[in-house]
N, CA, C and O atoms as a GROMACS GRO file, in nm:
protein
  484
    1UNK      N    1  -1.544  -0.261  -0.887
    1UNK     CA    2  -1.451  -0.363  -0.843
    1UNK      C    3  -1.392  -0.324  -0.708
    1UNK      O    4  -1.360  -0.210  -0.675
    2UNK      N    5  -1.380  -0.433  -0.634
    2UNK     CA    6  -1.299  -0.406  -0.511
    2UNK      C    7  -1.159  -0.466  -0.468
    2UNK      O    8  -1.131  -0.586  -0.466
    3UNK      N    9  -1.089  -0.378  -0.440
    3UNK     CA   10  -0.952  -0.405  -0.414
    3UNK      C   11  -0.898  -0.464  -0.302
    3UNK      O   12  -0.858  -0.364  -0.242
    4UNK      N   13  -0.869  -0.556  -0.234
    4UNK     CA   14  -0.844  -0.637  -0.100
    4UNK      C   15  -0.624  -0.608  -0.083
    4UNK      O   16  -0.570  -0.566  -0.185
    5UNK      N   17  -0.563  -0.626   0.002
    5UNK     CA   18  -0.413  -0.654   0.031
    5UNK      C   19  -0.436  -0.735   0.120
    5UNK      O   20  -0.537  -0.753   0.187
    6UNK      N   21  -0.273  -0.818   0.116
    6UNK     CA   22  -0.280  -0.864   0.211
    6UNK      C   23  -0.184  -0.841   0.287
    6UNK      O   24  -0.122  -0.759   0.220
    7UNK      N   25  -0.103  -0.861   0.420
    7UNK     CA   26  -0.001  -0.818   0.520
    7UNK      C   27   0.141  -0.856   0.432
    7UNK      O   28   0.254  -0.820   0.466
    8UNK      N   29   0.113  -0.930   0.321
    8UNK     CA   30   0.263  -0.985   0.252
    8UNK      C   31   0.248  -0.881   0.141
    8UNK      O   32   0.362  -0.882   0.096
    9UNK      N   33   0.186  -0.800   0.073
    9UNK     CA   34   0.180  -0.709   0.031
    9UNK      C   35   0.101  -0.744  -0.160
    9UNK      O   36   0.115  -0.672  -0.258
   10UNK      N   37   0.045  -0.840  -0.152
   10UNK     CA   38  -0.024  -0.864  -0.249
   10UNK      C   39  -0.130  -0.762  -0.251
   10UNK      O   40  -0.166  -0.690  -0.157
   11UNK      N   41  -0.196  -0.768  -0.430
   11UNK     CA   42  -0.337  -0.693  -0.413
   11UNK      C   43  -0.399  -0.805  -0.476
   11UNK      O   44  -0.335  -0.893  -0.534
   12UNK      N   45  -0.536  -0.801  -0.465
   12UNK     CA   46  -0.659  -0.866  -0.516
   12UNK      C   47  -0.741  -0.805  -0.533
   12UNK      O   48  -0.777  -0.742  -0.434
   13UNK      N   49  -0.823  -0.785  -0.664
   13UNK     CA   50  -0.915  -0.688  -0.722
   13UNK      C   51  -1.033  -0.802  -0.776
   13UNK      O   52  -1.031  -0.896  -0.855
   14UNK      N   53  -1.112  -0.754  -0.709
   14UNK     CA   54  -1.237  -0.883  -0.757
   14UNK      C   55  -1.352  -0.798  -0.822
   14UNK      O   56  -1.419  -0.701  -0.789
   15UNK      N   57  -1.341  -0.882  -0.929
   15UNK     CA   58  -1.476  -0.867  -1.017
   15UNK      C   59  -1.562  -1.006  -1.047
   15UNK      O   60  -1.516  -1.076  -1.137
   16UNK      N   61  -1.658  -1.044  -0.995
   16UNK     CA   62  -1.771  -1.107  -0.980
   16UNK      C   63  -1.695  -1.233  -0.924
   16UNK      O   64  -1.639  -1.195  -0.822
   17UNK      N   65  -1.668  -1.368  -0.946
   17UNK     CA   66  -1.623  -1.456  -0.913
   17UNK      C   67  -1.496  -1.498  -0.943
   17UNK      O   68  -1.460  -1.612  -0.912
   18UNK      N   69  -1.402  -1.394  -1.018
   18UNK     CA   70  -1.284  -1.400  -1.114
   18UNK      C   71  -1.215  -1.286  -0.977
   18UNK      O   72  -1.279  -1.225  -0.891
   19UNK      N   73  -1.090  -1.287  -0.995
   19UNK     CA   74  -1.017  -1.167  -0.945
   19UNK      C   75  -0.858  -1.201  -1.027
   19UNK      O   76  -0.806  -1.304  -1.071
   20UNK      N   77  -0.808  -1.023  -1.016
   20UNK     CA   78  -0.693  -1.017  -1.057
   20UNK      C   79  -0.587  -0.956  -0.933
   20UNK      O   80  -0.601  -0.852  -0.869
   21UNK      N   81  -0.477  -1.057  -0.920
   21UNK     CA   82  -0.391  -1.082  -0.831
   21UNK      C   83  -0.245  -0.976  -0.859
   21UNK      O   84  -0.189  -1.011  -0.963
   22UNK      N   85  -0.188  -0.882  -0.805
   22UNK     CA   86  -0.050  -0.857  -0.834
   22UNK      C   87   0.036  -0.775  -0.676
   22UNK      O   88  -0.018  -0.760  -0.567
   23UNK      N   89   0.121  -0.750  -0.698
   23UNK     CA   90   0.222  -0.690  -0.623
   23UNK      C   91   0.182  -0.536  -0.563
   23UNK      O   92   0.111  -0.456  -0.624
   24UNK      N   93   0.234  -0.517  -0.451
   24UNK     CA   94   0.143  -0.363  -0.441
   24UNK      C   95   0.296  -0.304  -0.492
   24UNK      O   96   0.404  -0.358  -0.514
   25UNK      N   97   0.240  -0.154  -0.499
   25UNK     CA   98   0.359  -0.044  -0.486
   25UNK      C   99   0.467  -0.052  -0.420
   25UNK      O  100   0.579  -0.074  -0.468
   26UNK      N  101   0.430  -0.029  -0.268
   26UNK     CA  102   0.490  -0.056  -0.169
   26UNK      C  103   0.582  -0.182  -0.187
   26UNK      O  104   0.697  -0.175  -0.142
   27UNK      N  105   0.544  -0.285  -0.244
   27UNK     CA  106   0.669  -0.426  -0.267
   27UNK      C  107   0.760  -0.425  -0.385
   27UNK      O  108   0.880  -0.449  -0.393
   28UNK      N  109   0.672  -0.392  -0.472
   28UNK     CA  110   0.748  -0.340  -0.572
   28UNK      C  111   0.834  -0.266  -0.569
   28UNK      O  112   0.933  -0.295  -0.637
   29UNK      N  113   0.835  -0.132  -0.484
   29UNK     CA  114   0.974  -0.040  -0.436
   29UNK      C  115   1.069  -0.126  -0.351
   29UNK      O  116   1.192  -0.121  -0.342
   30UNK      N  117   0.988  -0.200  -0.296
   30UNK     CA  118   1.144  -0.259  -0.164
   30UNK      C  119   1.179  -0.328  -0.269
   30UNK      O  120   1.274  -0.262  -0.311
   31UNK      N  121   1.165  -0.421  -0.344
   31UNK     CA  122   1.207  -0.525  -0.426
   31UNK      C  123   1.319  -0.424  -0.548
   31UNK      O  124   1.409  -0.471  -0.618
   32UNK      N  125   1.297  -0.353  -0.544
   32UNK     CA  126   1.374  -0.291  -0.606
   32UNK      C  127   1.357  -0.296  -0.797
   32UNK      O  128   1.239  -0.282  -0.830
   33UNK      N  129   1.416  -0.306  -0.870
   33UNK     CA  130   1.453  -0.350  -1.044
   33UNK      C  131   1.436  -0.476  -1.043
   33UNK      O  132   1.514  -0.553  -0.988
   34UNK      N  133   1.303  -0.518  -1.122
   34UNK     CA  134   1.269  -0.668  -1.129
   34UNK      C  135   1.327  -0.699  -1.262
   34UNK      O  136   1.327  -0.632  -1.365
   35UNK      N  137   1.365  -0.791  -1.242
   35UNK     CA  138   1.449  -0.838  -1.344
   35UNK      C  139   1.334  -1.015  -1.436
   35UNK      O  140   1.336  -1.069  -1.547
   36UNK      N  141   1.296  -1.027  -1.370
   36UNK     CA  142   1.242  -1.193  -1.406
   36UNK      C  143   1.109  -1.218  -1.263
   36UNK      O  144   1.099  -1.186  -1.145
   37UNK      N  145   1.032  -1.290  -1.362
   37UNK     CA  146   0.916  -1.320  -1.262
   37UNK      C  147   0.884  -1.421  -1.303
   37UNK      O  148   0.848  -1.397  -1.418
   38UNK      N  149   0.869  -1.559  -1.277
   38UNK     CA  150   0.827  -1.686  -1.273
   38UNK      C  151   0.653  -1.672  -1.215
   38UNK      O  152   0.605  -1.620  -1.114
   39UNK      N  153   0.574  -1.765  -1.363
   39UNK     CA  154   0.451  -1.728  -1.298
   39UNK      C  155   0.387  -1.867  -1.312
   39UNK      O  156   0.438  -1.951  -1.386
   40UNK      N  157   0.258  -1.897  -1.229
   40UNK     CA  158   0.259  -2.034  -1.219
   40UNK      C  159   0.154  -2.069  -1.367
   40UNK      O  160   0.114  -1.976  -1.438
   41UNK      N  161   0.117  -2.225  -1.398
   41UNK     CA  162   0.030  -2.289  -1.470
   41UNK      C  163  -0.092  -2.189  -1.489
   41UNK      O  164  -0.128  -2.105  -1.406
   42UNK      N  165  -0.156  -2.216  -1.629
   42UNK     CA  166  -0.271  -2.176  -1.642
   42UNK      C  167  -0.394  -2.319  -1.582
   42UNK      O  168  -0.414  -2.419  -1.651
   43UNK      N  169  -0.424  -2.309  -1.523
   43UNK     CA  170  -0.524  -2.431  -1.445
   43UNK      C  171  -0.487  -2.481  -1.351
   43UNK      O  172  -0.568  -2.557  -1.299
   44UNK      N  173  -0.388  -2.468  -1.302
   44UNK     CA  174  -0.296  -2.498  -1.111
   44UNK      C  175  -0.425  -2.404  -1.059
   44UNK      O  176  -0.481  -2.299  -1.090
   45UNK      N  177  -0.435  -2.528  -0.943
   45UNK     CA  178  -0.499  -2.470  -0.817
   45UNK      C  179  -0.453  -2.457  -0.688
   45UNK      O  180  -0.400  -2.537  -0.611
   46UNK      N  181  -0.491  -2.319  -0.676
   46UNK     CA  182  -0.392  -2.254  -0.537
   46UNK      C  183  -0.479  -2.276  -0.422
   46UNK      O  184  -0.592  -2.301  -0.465
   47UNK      N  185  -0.475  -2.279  -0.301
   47UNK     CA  186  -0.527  -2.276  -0.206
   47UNK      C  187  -0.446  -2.114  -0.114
   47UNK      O  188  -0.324  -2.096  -0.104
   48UNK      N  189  -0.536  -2.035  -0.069
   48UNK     CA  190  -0.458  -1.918   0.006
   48UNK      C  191  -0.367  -1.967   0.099
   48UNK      O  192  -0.376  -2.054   0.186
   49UNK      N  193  -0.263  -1.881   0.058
   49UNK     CA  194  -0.134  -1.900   0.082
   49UNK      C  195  -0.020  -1.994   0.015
   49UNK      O  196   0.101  -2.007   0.038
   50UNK      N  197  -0.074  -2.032  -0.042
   50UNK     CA  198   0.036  -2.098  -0.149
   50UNK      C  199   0.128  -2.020  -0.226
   50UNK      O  200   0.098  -1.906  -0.260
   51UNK      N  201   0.234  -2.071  -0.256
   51UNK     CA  202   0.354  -1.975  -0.356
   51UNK      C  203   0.284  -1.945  -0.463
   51UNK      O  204   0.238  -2.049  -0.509
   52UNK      N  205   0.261  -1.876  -0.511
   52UNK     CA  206   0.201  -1.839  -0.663
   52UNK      C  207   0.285  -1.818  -0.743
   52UNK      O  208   0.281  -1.872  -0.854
   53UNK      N  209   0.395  -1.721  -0.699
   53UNK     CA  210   0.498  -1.669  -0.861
   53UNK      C  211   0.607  -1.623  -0.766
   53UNK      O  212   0.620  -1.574  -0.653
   54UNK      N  213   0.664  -1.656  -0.852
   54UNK     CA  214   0.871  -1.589  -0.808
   54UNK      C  215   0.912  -1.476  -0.845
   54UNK      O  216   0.930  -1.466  -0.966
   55UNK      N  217   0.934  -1.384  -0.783
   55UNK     CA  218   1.029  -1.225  -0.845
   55UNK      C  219   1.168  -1.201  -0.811
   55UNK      O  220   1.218  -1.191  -0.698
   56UNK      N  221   1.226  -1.194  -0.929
   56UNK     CA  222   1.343  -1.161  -0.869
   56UNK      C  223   1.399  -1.075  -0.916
   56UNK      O  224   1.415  -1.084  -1.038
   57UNK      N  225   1.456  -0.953  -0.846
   57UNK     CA  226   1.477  -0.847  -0.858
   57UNK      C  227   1.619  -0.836  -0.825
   57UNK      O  228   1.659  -0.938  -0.769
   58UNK      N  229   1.741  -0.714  -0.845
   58UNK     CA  230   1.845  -0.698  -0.824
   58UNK      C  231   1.910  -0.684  -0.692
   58UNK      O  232   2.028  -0.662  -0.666
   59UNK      N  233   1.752  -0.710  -0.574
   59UNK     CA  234   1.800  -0.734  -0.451
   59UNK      C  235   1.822  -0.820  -0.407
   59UNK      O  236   1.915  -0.843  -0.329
   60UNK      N  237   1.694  -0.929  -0.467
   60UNK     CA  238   1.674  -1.085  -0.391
   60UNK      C  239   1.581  -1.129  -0.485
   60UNK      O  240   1.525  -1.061  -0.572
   61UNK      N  241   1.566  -1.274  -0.458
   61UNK     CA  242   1.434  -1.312  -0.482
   61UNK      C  243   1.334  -1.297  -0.404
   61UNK      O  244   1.359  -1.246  -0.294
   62UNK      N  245   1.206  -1.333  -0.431
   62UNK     CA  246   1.113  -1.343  -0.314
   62UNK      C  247   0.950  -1.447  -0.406
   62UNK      O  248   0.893  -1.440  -0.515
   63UNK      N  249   0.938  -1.521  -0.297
   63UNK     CA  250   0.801  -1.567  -0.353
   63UNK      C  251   0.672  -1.456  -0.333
   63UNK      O  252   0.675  -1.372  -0.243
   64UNK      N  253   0.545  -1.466  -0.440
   64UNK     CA  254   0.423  -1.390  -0.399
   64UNK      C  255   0.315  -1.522  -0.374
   64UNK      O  256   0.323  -1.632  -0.429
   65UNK      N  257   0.248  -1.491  -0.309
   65UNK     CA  258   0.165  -1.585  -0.256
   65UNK      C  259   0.034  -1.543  -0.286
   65UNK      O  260   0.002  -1.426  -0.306
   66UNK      N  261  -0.044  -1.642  -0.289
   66UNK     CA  262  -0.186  -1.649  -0.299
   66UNK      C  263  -0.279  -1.623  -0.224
   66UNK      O  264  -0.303  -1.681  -0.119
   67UNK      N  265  -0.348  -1.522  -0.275
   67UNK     CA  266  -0.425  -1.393  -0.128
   67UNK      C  267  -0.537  -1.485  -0.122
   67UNK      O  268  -0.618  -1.461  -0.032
   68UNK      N  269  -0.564  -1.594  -0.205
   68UNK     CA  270  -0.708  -1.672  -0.215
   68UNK      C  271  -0.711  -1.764  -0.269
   68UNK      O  272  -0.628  -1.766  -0.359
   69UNK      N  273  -0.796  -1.892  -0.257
   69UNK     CA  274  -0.792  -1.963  -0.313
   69UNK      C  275  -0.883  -1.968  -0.444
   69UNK      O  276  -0.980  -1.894  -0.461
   70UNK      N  277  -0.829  -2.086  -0.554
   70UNK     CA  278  -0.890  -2.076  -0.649
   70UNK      C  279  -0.792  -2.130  -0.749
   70UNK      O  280  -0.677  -2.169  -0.727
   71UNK      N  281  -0.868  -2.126  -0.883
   71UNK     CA  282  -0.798  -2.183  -1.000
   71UNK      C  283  -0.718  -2.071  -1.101
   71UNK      O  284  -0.785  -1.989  -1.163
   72UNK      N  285  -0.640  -2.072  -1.106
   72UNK     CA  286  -0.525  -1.999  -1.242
   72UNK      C  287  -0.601  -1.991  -1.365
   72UNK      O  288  -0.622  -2.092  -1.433
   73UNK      N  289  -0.632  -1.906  -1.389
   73UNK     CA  290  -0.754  -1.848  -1.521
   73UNK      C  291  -0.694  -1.829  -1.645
   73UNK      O  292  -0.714  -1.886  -1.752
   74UNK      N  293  -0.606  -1.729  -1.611
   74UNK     CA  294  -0.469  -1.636  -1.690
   74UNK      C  295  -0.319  -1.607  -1.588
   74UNK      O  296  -0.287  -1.614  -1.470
   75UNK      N  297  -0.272  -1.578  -1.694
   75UNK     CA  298  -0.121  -1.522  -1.672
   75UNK      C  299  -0.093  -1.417  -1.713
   75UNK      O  300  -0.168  -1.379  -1.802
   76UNK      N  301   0.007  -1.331  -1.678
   76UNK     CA  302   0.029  -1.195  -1.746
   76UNK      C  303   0.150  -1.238  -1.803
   76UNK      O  304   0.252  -1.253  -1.736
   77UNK      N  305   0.142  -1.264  -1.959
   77UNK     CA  306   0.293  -1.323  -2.033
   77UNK      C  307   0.383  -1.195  -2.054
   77UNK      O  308   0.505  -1.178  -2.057
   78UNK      N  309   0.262  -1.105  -2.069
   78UNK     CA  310   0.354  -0.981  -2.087
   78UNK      C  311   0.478  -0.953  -1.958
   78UNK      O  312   0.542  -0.853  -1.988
   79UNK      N  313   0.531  -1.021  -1.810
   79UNK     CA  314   0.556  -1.034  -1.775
   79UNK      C  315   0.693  -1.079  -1.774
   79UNK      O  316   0.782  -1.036  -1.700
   80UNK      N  317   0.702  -1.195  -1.888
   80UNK     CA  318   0.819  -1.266  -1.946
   80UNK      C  319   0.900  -1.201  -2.028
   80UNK      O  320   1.021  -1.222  -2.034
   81UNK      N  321   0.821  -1.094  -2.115
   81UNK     CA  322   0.991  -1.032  -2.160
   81UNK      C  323   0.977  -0.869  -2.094
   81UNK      O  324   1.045  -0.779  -2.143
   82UNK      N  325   0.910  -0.851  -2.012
   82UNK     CA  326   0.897  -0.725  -1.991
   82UNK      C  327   0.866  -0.702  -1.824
   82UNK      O  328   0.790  -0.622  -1.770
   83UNK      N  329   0.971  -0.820  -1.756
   83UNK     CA  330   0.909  -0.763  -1.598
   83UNK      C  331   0.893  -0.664  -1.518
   83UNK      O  332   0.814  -0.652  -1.424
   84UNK      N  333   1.000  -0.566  -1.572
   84UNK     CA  334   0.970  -0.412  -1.516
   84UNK      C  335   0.866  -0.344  -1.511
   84UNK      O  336   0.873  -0.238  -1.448
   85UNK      N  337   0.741  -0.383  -1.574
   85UNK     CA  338   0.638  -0.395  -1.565
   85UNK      C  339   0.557  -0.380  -1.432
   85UNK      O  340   0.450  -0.334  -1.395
   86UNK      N  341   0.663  -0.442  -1.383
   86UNK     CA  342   0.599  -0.455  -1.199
   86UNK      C  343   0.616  -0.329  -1.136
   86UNK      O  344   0.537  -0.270  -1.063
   87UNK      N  345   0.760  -0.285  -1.186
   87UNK     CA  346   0.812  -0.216  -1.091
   87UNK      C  347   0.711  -0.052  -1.167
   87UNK      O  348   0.694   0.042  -1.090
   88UNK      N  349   0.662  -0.043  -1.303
   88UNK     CA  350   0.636   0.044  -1.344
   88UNK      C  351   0.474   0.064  -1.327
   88UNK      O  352   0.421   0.170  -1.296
   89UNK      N  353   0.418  -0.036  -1.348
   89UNK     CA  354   0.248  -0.033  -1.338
   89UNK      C  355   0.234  -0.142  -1.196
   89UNK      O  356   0.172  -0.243  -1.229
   90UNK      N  357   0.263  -0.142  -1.095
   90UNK     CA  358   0.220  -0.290  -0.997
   90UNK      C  359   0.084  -0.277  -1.038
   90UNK      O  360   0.029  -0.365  -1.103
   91UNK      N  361   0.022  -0.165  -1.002
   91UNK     CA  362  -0.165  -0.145  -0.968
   91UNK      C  363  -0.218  -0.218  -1.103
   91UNK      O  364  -0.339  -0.244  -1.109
   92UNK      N  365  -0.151  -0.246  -1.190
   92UNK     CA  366  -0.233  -0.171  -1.294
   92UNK      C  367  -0.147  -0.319  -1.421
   92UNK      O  368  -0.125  -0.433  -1.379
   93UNK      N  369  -0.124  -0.286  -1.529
   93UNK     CA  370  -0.028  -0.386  -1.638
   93UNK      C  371   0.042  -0.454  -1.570
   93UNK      O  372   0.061  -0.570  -1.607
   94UNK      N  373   0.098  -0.412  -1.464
   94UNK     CA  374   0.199  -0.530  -1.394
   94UNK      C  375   0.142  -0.632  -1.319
   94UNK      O  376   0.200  -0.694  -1.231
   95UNK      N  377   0.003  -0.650  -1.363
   95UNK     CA  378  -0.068  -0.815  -1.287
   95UNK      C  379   0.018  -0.947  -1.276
   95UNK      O  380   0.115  -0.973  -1.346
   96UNK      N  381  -0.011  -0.992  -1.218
   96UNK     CA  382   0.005  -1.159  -1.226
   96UNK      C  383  -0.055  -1.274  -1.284
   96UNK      O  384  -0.016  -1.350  -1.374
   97UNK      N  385  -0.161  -1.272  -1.212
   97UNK     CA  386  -0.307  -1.369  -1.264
   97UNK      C  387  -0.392  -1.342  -1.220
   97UNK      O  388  -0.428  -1.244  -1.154
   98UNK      N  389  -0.463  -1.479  -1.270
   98UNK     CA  390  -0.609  -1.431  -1.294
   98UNK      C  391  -0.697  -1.521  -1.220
   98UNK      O  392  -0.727  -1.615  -1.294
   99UNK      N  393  -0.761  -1.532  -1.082
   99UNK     CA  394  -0.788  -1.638  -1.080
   99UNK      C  395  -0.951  -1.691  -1.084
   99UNK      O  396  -1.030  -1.609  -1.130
  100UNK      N  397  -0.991  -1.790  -1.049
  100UNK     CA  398  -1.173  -1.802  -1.009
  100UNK      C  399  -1.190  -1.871  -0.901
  100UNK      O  400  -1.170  -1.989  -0.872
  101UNK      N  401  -1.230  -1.782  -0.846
  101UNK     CA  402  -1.190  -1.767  -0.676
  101UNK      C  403  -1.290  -1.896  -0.657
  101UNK      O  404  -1.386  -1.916  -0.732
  102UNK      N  405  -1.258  -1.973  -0.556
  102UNK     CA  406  -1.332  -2.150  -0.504
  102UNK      C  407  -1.402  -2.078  -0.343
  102UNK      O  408  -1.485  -2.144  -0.281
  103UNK      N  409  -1.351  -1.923  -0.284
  103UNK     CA  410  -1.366  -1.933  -0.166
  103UNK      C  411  -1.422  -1.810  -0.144
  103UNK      O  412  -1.391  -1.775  -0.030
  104UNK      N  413  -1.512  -1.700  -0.216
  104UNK     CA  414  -1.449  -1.562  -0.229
  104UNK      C  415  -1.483  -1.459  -0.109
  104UNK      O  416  -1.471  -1.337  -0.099
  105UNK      N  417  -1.548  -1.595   0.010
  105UNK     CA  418  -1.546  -1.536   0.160
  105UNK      C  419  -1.426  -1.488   0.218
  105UNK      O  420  -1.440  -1.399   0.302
  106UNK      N  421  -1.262  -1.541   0.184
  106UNK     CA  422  -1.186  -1.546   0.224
  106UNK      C  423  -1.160  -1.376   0.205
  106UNK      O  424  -1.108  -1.317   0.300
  107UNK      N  425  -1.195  -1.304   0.086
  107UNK     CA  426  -1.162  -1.144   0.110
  107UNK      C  427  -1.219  -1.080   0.211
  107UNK      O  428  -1.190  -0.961   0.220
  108UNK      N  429  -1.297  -1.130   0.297
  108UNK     CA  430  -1.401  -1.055   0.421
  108UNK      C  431  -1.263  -1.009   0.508
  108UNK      O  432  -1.257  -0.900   0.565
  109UNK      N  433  -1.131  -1.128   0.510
  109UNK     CA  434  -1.052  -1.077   0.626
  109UNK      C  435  -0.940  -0.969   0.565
  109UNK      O  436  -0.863  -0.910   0.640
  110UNK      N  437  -0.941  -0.955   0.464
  110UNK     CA  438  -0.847  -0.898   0.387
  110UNK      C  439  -0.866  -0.745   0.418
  110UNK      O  440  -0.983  -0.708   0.423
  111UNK      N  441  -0.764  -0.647   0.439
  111UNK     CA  442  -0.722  -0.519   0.415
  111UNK      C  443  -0.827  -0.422   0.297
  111UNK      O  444  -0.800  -0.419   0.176
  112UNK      N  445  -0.928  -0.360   0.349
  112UNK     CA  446  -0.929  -0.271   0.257
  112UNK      C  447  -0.802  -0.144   0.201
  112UNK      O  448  -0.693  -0.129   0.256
  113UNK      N  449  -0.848  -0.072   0.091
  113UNK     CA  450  -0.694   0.066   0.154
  113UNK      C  451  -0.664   0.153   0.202
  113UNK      O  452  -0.578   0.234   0.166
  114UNK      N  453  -0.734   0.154   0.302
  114UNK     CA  454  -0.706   0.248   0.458
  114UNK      C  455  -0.651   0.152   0.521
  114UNK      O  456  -0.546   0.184   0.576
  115UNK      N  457  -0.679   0.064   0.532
  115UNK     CA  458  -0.627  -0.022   0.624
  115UNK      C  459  -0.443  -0.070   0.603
  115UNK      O  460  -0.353  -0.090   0.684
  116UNK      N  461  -0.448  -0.073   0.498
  116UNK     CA  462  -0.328  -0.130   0.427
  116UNK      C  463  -0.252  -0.003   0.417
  116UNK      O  464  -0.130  -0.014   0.426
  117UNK      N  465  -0.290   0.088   0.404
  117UNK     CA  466  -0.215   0.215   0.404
  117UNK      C  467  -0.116   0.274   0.505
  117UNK      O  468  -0.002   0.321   0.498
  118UNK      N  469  -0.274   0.235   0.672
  118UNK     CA  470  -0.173   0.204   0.789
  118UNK      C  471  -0.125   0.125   0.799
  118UNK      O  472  -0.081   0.122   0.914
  119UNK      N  473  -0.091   0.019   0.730
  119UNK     CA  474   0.005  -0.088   0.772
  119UNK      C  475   0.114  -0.065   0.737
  119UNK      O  476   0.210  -0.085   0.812
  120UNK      N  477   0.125  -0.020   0.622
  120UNK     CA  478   0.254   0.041   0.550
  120UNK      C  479   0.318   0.189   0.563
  120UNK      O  480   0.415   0.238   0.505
  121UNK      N  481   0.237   0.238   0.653
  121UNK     CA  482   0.333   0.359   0.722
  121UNK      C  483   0.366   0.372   0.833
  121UNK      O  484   0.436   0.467   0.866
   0.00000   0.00000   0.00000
């Protein structure tokens, strides 16, 4: 599987025509103690860059956006009573969704993690 970011600090992990979408590390620390995460429809279709899901944490809110386009597959419900989740696994249990990517050229411009690594230091 390959892992894509994007400059707003999303990850995207693609496996065959499906990928799984969440928060990096790095956002997850600025964001601080997530408290609640609003996540969108199972079958909403995103186009990249669209709002995808709401976090809101004890600093602020903030929208996460859609590193790609495509259709809402899954949700991570585990999310709803357990958002710290984010702040504890981002890489990893603390997903978002799930989507089936309509475009999956659009990761060609995306951050591998060297790249994203220097962006964030």
């Amino acid at each position: 599987m390959t892992t894509r970011y994007t400059k707003d600090h999303e990850w995207i992990r693609i496996d065959g025509d499906f990928a799984v979408v969440g928060i990096t590390a790095y956002a997850a620390e600025q964001l601080g103690d997530v408290v609640f995460v609003e996540l969108p429809e199972i079958g909403k279709t995103l186009s990249q860059g669209d709002e995808m899901a709401v976090v809101e944490s004890v600093k602020a809110a903030s929208e996460v956006y859609a590193p790609a386009s495509g259709e809402v597959v899954a949700v991570n419900d585990a999310l709803e009573g357990t958002p710290a989740m984010v702040n504890e696994a981002p890489d990893g249990e603390g997903w978002f969704v799930k989507l089936k990517l309509s475009d999956p050229a659009q990761l060609e411009a995306m951050m591998d993690d060297a790249a994203y690594k220097a962006h964030t230091s």
